[in-house]
N, C-alpha and C positions, 0 to 999 in steps of 0.2 A: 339249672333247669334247662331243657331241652325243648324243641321244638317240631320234634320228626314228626308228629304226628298229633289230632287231637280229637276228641270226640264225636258220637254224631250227635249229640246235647250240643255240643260248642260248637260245633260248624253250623246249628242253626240259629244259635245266638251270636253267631257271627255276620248271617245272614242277616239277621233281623238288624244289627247295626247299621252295618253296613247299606244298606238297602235304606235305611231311614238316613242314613250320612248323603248318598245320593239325593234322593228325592231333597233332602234338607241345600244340598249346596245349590241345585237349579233353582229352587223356591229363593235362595240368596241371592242368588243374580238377579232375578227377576227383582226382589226387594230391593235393594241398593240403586237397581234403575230407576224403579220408580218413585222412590225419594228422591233422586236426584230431580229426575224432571218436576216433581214437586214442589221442590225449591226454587229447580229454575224457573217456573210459573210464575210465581208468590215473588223470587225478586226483580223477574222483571218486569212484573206487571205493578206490583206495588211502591217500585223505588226502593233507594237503598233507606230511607229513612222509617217507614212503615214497613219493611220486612226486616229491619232489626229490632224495631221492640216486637214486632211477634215471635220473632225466633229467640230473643233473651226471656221473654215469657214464657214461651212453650218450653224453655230449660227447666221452669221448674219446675212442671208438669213431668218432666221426662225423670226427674231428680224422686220427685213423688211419689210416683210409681214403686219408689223401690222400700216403699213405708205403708205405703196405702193397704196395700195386701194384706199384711201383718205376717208378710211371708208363706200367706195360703199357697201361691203360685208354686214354691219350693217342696210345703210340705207335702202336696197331693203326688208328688215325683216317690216320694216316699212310702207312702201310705195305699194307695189305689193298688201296686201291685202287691203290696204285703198281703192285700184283702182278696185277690181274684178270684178266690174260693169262698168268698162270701158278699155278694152283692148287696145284701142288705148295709155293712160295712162301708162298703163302697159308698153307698149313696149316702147314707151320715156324714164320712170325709166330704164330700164334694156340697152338701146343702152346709156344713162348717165353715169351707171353704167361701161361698158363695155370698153369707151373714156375714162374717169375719173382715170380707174386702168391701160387701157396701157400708160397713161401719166405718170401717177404717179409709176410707176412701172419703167419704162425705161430710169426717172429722177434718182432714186436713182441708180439702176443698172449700171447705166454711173456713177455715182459718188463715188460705191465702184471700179469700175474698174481704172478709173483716181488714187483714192485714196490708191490702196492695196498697195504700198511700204509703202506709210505714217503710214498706220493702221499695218504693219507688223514689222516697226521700233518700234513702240509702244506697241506690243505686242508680239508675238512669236518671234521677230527675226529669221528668219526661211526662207532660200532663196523659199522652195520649197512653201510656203503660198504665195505668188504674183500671181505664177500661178493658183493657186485652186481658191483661191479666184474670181479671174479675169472667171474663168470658171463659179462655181457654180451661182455667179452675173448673167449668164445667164437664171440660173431657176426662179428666182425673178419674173418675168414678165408674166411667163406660173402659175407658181406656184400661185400667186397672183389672174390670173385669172380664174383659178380653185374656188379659196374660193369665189368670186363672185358667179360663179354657181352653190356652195354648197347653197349660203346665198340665192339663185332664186328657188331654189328647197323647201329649208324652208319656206321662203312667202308664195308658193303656195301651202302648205302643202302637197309637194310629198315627206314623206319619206322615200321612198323604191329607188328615183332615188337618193338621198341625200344622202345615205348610199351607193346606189351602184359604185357613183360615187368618195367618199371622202374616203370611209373605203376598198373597192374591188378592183374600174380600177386603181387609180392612185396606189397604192401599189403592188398591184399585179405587175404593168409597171416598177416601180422601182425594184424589186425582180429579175423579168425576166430579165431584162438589167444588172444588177449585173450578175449573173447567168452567160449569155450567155458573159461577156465580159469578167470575168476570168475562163471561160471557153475554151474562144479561144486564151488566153493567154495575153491579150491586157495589157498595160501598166496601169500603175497609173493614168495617167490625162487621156488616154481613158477612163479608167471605169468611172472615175470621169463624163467626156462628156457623155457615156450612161446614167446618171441620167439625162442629161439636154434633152436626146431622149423621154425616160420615161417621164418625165413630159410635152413635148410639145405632145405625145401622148393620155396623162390623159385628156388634154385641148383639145385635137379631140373629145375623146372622150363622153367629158362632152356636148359638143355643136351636137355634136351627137344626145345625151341626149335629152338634149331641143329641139330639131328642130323634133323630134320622139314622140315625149313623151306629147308634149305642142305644144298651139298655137301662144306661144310667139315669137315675132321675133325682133331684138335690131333696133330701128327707129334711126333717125338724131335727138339728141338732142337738136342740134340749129336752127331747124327748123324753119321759121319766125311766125306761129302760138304757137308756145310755149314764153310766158314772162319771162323779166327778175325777177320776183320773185318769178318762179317757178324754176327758175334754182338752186337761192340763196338758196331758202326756201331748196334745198333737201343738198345745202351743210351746210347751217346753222345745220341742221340735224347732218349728216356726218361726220362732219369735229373735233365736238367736241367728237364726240363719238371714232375719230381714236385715238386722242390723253387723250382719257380715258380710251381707251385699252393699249395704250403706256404706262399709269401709273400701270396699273395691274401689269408689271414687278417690280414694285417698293415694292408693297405690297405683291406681291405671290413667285417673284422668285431670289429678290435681294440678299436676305440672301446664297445665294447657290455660288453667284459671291463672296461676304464681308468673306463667311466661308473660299475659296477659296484662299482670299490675305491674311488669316492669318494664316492659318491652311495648314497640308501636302494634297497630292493627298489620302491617304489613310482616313481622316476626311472628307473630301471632300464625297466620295466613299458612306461610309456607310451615311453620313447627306444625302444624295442625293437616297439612293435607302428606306430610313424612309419615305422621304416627297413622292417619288412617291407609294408607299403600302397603305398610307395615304389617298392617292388619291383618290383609288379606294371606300372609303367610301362615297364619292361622287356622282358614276356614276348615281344613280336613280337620284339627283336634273340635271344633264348633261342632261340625257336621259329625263326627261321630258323640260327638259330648249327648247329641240328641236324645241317640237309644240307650247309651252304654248306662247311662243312671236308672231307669228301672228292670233293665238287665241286671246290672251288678245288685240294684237291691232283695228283687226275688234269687237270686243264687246267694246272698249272703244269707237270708232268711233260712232259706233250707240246706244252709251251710256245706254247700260246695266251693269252698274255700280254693281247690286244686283248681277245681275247672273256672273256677274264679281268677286265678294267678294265669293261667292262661289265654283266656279274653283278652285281659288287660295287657298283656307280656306281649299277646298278638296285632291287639288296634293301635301300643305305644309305638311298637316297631314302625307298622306302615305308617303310622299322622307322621314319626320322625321322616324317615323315610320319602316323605311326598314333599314336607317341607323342607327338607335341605334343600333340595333343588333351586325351590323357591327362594329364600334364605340367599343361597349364594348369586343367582341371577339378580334380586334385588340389588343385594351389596355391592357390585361388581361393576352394576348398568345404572349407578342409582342417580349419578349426575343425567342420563341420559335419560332414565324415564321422568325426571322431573323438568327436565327441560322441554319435554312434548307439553306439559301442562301451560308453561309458560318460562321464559326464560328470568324471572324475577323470584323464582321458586327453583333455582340451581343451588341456590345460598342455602338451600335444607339436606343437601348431599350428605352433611356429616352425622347429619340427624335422621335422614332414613338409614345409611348404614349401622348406628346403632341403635335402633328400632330393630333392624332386620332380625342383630345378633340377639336381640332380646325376646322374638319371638320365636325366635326358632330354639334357646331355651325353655321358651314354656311351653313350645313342642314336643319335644325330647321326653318329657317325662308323662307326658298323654293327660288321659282325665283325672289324674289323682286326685283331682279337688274334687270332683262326684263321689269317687272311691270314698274320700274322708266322709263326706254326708252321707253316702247310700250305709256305711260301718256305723252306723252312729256314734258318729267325731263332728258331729256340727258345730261345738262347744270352739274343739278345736281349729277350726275352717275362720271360724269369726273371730278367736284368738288371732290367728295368722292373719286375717287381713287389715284388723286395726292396729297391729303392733308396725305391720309392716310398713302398713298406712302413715305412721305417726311416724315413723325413721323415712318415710318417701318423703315428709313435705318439709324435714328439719333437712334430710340431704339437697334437696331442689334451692333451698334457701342459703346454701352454702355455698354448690355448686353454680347456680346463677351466677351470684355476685364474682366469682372467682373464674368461670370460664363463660358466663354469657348463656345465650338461648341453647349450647347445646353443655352446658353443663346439664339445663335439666333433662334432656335425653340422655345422657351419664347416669345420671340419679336413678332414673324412670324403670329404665333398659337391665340397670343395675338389680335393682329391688325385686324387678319382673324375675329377675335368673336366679335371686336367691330366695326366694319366695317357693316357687317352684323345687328346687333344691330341699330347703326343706320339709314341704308335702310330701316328696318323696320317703326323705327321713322318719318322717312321720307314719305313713300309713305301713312301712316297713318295719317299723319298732311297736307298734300299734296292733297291726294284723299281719304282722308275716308276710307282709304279699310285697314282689319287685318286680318289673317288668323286662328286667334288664335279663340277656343270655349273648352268648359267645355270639349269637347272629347278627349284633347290631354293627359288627363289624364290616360287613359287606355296604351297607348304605353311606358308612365313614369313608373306605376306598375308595367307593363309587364315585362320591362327591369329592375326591381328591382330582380325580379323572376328567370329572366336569368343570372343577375350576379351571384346570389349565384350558380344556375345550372352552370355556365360558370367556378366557382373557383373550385368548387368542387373536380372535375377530376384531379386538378393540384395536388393537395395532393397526387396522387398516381400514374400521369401520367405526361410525358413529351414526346416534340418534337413533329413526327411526328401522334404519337399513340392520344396525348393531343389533337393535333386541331382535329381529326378526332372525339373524341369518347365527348370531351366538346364541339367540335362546334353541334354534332347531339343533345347533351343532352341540352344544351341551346336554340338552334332554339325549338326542341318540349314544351320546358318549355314555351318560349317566345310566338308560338303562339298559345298555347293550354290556356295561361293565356290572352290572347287578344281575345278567344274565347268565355272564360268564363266572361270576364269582358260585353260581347255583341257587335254585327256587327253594326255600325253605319245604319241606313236605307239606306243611299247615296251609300254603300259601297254595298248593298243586292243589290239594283235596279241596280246598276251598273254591278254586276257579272250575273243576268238575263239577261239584254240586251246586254251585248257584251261578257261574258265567255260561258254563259250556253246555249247557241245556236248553238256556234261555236263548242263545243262540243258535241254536240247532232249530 
């Protein structure tokens, strides 16, 4: 497959990616910050001993989330653009969606509340976690249906309300209610209650959104014109897809629970601030993951298959592409960027370097996990992620015992790359589509170029002097040799029609 050149369909659905990858990665900064300062509030205003049982509580709110729904939040990514030529459609998905997640939301919520002594004997013993618990149980239901009208926003590819909605109101909401309630001096499970204000606010908010913004409005799902296998059909969708994200925890964040029952709070600490730095090597495949899934689903529907193989061929390229860079600047600087944290958090050096190389495999191969879901391969997605699941927390328990805290970064980093590897497999033996062409070779050189640019400066530099003056002298290296190597055609046409205009 070649790259010289590609539509003007594709160049606007390249647009549309891209353009929601942007807005999506600023709204990511802004999020991250302000959960950070979030936290920093809550622990320093609460003590380390009241900001751990909230925050071990609010785990399982955050855990619940990914049940409550009953996987509405996924399917309407699905469904909403399948309908855009039928609003009536539309508003059916979305009032399905809406019923679907306060059921399911208000089932589990009843069940950690019933349950918080049982789950507190079993785990914190800790009189004052009943009550937290039994509170935060209340966000569940608001919180839940928030991510619905994230996931309504993405189907109809608004993501400016999608951001303002997921990364600005509800944060913002939660900040202010922190703020203002140990501000007025309020107690511990007050403040904790201002989070559950905050969030039923976010959920004003968001419906706000929609009923402003759009003409969607949530219909009666059981309508006696709607059949029963339209109903099935959208859970058949759904249902497997909830409990394929329920396996994600198995493959992406088990290791952090397993590091946890064997190792101190302080292994813990640093394994856990590697894998999220790690992270961040990611955000371009996150930040296009936004659009690209009801993109790929409307062009799968009207079976543009070709111009399908090139989207994908074209947004794996650049995510790869953006994150090598990154990938090798972590790897390289990784004692040194952990050491600005603190010098007690150096000992995760071996563990952010193989985080790095793990996510910059599951960069390489771009969204293929939307791909499989948007082909209807859902079956398959949630196959992959509980087999993978189940071989992540049997390798972590092996590799533990045998090499310690970063065997389970071994394990982790591992799974992530063969996971990915075979999504690939998969949507290529499945639907014919690869993303791969003879140009991915230029971004491989590139970052040949920039490693040595990247090691260089360490010979004579360290800390914070090192990332500043190797990360500038790698980046020019990297794309002054991507320059020279030559601009893919797809990539000119592209900077024409949506950079060089907007600039002018």
């Amino acid at each position: 497959m070649t790259e010289e050149s590609v539509s003007e369909s594709d160049q606007s659905s390249l647009g549309s990616i891209v353009d929601g990858a942007t807005i999506f990665f600023v709204g990511e900064v802004l999020y991250k910050g302000s959960a950070f300062l979030l936290n920093l509030l809550l622990a320093r205003a609460l003590g380390t001993n009241f900001y751990g049982v909230y925050s071990y509580a609010y785990a399982f709110v955050t855990v619940s989330t990914m049940f409550a729904g009953l996987g509405s939040d996924q399917a309407v990514l699905r469904y909403l653009p399948k309908y855009t030529e039928n609003q009536e459609k539309q508003n059916w998905v979305l009032g399905l969606s809406v019923v679907s997640t306060i059921v399911g939301s208000l089932l589990i919520a009843g069940g950690l509340y019933l349950f918080a002594p049982v789950i507190n004997q079993y785990t914190l013993e800790q009189p004052l976690f009943v009550d937290v618990l039994r509170i935060v149980a209340l966000i569940l239901p608001l919180d839940t249906l928030t991510k619905v009208l994230v996931g309504v926003f993405r189907g109809i590819e608004r993501p400016r309300e999608q951001i303002l909605l997921q990364k600005i109101i509800r944060p913002s909401a939660r900040i202010c209610a922190v703020v203002i309630a140990l501000g007025i001096g309020l107690s511990f499970f007050d403040t904790v209650a201002a989070l559950v204000v905050a969030s039923g606010l976010a959920v004003v908010g968001g419906f706000q959104l929609l009923f402003s913004r759009t003409s969607l409005r949530p219909a009666n799902p059981l309508r006696p014109s709607v059949s029963t296998s339209e109903v099935s059909g959208f859970f058949n969708y759904s249902l497997p897809l909830m409990l394929s994200k329920a396996g994600t925890i198995l493959y992406n964040r088990i290791d952090v629970f397993m590091v946890g029952a064997f190792f101190s709070s302080t292994v813990v600490g640093y394994y856990n601030i590697s894998f999220l730095l790690s992270s961040l090597i990611s955000l371009p495949l996150v930040g296009c993951n936004q659009l690209f899934a009801p993109v790929a689903s409307r062009m799968y529907d009207e079976k543009q298959l070709d111009d399908l193989n090139e989207i994908y061929s074209t947004i794996t390229r650049w995510v790869f592409t953006v994150s090598l860079l990154a990938a090798l600047g972590t790897a390289l600087y990784a004692e040194d960027i952990l050491g600005l944290i603190g010098p007690e958090y150096v000992q995760g050096t071996p563990i952010l370097v193989l985080f790095a190389v793990g996510q910059l495999l599951n960069a390489s191969v771009g969204p293929s996990n939307y791909l499989l879901m948007m082909t209807d391969h859902q079956y398959v997605s949630f196959i992959n992620h509980w087999v993978i699941g189940v071989i992540n927390v049997v390798l972590n328990y092996i590799f533990i015992l045998q090499f310690g805290a970063v065997g389970a970064a071994i394990a982790t980093a591992s799974i992530l790359g063969l996971l990915n590897i075979i999504r690939w497999i998969e949507i290529r033996q499945l639907e014919g589509l690869s993303p791969y062409s003879l140009s991915f070779y230029k971004p491989l050189v590139a970052g040949m170029a920039a490693a040595i640019a990247l090691y260089i400066p360490s010979i004579m530099f360290s800390g914070l002097i090192l990332l500043i003056v190797g990360g500038l002298l790698g980046t020019l290296v990297y794309a002054s040799s991507l320059y020279l190597l030559g601009i893919e055609e797809a990539d000119i046409q592209f900077f024409r029609e949506h950079i060089a205009d907007r600039l002018n």
